[in-house]
Structures are given as C-alpha cells and as structure tokens.
C-alpha positions in Angstrom: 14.6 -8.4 -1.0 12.2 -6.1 1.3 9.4 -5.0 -0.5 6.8 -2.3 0.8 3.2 -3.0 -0.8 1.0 0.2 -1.2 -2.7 0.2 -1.1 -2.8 1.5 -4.7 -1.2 -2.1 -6.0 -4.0 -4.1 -3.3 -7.0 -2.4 -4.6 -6.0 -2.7 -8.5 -5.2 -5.8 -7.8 -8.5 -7.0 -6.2 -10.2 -5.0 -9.3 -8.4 -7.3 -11.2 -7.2 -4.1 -13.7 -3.4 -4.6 -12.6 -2.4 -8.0 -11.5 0.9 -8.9 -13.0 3.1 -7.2 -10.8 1.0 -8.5 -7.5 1.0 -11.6 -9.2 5.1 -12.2 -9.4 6.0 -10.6 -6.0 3.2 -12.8 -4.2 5.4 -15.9 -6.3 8.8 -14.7 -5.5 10.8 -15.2 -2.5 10.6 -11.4 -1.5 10.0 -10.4 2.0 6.1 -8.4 1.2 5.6 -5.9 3.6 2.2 -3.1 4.3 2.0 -1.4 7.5 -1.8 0.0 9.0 -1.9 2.8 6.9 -1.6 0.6 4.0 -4.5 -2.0 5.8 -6.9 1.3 6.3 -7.0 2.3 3.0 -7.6 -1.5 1.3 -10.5 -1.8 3.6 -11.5 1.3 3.1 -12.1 1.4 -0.7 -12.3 -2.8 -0.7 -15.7 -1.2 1.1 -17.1 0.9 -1.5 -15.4 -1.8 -4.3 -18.1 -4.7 -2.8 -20.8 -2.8 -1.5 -21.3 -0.6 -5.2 -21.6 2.6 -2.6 -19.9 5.1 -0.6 -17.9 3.3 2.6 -19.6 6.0 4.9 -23.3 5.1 3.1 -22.6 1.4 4.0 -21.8 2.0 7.6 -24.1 4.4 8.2 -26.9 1.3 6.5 -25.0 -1.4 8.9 -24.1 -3.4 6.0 -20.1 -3.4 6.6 -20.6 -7.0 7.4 -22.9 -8.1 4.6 -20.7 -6.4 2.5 -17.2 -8.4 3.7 -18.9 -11.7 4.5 -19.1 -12.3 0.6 -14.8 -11.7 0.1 -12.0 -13.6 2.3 -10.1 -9.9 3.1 -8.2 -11.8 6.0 -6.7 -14.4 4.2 -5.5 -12.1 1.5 -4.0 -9.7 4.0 -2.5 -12.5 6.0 0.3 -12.3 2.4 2.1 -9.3 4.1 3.6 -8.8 6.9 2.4 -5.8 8.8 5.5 -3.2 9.8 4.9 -1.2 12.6 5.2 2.9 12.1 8.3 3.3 13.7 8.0 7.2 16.6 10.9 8.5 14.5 8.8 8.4 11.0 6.1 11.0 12.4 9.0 13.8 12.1 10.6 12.0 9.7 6.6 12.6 7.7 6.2 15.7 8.4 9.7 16.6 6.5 8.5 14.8 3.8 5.3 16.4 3.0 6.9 19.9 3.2 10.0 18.5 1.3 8.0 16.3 -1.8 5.0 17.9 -1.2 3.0 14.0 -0.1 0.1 13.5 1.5 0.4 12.4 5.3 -0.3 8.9 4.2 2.5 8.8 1.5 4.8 10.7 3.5 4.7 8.1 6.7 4.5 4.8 4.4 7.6 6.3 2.5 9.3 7.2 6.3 8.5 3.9 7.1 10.0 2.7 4.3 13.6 4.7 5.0 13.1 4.4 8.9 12.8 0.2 8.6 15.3 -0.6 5.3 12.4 -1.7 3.4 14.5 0.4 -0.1 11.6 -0.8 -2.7 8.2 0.6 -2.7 5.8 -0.8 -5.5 2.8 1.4 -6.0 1.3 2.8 -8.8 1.2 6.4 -7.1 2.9 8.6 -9.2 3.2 11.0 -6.3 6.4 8.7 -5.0 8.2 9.2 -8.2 10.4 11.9 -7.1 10.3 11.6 -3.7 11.7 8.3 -3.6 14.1 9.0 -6.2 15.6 11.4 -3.4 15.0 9.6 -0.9 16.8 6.4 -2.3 13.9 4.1 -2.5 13.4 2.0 -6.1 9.6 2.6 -6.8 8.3 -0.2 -9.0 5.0 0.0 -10.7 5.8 -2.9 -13.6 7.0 -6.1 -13.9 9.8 -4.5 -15.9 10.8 -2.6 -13.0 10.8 -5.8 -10.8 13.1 -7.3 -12.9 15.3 -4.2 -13.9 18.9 -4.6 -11.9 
C-alpha cells in the first residue's frame, strides 16, 4: 500500500510525543512516500526543535550547521521516497483551498496525493479530515486506523 507521510507525523515523531504509528509503517512493507513540501517543513521546525530558537534566529546567528551536525536528518529522510509535485496538482491546489478551505501546503500534498494514487495520507492534521473524506483519500492518524480494513 502507498502511503503519503506528512510533516505533522515526522516532527512528532522526532519529539518522540507520537511514535507508534511512524513506528509500524517504517516496519511494514508499505511503499512511505513525502514529497518537498513535506522535506521543507521537517527541516524547518527540526530547526527550531534542535537549536531551542526560532529557525530565522538561527540562520540569521549562522548556526544552521551547528545545529544539524548533532542529528543524522539525512539518514532518517533517506526512509521515504520523495514524489515529485506533479504541473496538474498546482490547479488541482488551488481547487482545493477554495473547495476544503486548506492551506497551499495541505492543498498540493493532498493533490499530490490524488494526482499520483498515493489513496492514504497519515497526518495528525485535522485540517485533512474532511477534505480527504471527499476527496477519497483514508487519512490515518492511529495505529487503529492503520489496521482498520
């Protein structure tokens, strides 16, 4: 099964405050899937997670590479296989934000998702719920939603 990874599920994950669900879909046989939306955002907040400060404030001080020297990022990445954004989901988007009312992040990982067959999402954004409801993409935010049929 095709599984899309959102950043919401990476960053808890690397907080360690939600790791069960990570935790069976990096055991399982599923295909895990992020795209660079998804890789902007981890890095993004995985910079104010390790440097205790605001990303901006650490690149502004230089330190983005103190700060990632001390956590293997790349290998952790290297779990998921990176989709590209398809041209047809930027439309595609743009329809979704007026239609579910998402962000333009949400809106082009869940037009990725349609665009490229990937038909589960797990995230712990409850801003999919609906949308992907319509859209006919399972959201999964539990290991009881994994293993629901």
């Amino acid at each position: 099964m095709k599984v899309f990874i959102d950043s919401s599920m990476l960053i808890e994950y690397e907080k360690q405050a939600k790791t069960e669900l990570l935790d069976a879909l990096l055991e399982s046989e599923h295909l895990l899937f992020i795209n660079p939306i998804v890789v902007s955002e981890y890095l993004y907040q995985m910079l104010g997670i390790l440097g205790g400060r605001s990303p901006m404030a650490i690149c502004e001080s230089k330190k983005i590479a103190a700060t990632f020297e001390s956590h293997d990022l790349t290998s952790f990445l290297a779990e998921f296989k990176v989709l590209p954004i398809p041209q047809e989901a930027i439309p595609e988007s743009i329809s979704m934000m007026s239609k579910h009312n998402l962000l333009p992040n949400d809106a082009l990982i869940l037009a990725s998702c349609k665009l490229q067959e990937v038909v589960v999402l797990a995230s712990y954004d409850s801003d999919f719920s609906i949308a992907c409801q319509v859209e006919g993409i399972r959201l999964i935010s539990s290991l009881s939603d994994l293993q629901a049929p």
